[in-house]
VEXGUNU-280094 format. One record per residue (C-alpha): y, x, z; residue in one letter. Coordinates in steps of 0.001 Angstrom, whole numbers, padded with zeros to 6 digits, always signed. Example, Ala and Ser with C-alpha at 12.3 -4.5 7.8 and 13.67 -1.06 7.14 Angstrom:
-004500+012300+007800A/-001060+013670+007140S/
END
This chain:
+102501+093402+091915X/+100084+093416+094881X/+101104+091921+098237X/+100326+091662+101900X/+101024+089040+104992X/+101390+091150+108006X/+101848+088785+111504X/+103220+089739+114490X/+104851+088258+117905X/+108626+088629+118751X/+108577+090785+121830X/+111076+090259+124386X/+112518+093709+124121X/+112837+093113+120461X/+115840+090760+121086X/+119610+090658+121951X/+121573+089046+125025X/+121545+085888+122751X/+117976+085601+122506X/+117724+086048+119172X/+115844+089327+117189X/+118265+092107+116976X/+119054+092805+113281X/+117395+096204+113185X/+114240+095339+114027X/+113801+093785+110962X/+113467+097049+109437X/+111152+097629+111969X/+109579+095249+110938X/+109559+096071+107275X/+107875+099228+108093X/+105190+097713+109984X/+104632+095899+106888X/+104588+098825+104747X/+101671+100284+106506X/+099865+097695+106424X/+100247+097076+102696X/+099361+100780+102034X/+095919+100169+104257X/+094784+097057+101799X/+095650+098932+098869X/+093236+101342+100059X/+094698+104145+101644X/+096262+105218+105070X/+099823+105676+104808X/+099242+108741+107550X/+096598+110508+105663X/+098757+110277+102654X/+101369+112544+105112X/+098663+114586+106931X/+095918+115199+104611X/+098266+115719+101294X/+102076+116198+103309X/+103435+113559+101079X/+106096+111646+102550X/+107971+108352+101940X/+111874+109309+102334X/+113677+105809+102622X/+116573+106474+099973X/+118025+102291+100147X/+117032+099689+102387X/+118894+096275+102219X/+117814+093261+104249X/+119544+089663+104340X/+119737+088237+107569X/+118855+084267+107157X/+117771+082382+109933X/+117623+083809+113611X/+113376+085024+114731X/+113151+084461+118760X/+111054+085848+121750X/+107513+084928+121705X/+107738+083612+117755X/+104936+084563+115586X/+106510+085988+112418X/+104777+087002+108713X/+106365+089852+106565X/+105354+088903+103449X/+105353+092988+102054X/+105513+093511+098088X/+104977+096308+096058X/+108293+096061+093471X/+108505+099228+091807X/+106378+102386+091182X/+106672+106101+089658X/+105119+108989+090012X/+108593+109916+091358X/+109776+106977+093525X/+108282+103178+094972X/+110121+100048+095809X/+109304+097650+098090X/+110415+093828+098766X/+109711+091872+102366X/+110263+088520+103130X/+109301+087220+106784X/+109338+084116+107929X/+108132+082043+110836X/+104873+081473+110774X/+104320+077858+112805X/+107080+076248+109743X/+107074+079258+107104X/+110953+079051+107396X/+112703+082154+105804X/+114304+083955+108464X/+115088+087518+105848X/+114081+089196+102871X/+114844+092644+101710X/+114094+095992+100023X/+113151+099404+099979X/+113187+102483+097963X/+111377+105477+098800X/+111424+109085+096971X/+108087+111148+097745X/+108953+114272+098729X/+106840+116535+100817X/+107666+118480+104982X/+110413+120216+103478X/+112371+117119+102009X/+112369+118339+098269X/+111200+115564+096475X/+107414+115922+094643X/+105478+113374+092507X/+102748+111335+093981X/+098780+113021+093559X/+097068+111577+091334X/+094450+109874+094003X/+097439+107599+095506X/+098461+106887+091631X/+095943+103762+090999X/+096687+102389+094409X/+100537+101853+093385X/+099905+101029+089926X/+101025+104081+088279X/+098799+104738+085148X/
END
């Protein structure tokens, strides 16, 4: 399945009193990731909600917490897509540290597309290709 490296820089806000990233911004991060996998597969992740109101409810995340990211660190998120339906699409992340490629977390995510009203709907047809969906 297709995949994208996504880098960014630890900001100081992004960490704790013990210097290290605080756990949830690794979802954050995740998301960040996302989007940017959605753009190289060819589509903008906010036209998809603007243009045809389909949204990406997170039903599961899970992320595994391996080796501490610090300020001013440049980090990848390795963003995968795992799983697609017209109903529902899975992600997987892995980030690591980008001067030693040491795994600092890897997780997942499943989404349901559902539209401004919550009630889940299937993906249009344009986005199907994009996610693999035949």
């Amino acid at each position: 399945m297709p995949s994208h490296l996504t880098r960014i820089r630890v900001r100081y806000a992004e960490t704790d009193q013990m210097g290290v990233v605080y756990y949830a911004n690794y979802l954050v991060w995740m998301e960040v990731g996302r989007v940017e996998l959605c753009k190289a597969l060819g589509f903008r992740y906010r036209d998809m909600e603007l243009e045809d109101g389909v949204l990406l409810a997170v039903v599961e995340a899970q992320c595994r917490y391996l080796y501490p990211a610090r300020f001013d660190e440049e980090v990848i998120i390795e963003t995968r897509l795992a799983e697609a339906s017209s109903r529902l699409v899975g992600f997987t992340y892995e980030i690591r540290r980008a001067d030693n490629n040491r795994k600092l977390a890897t997780g997942s995510t499943r989404h349901v597309f559902c539209n401004r009203e919550m009630k889940p709907v299937r993906l249009p047809e344009k986005y199907r290709a994009a996610f693999g969906i035949g």
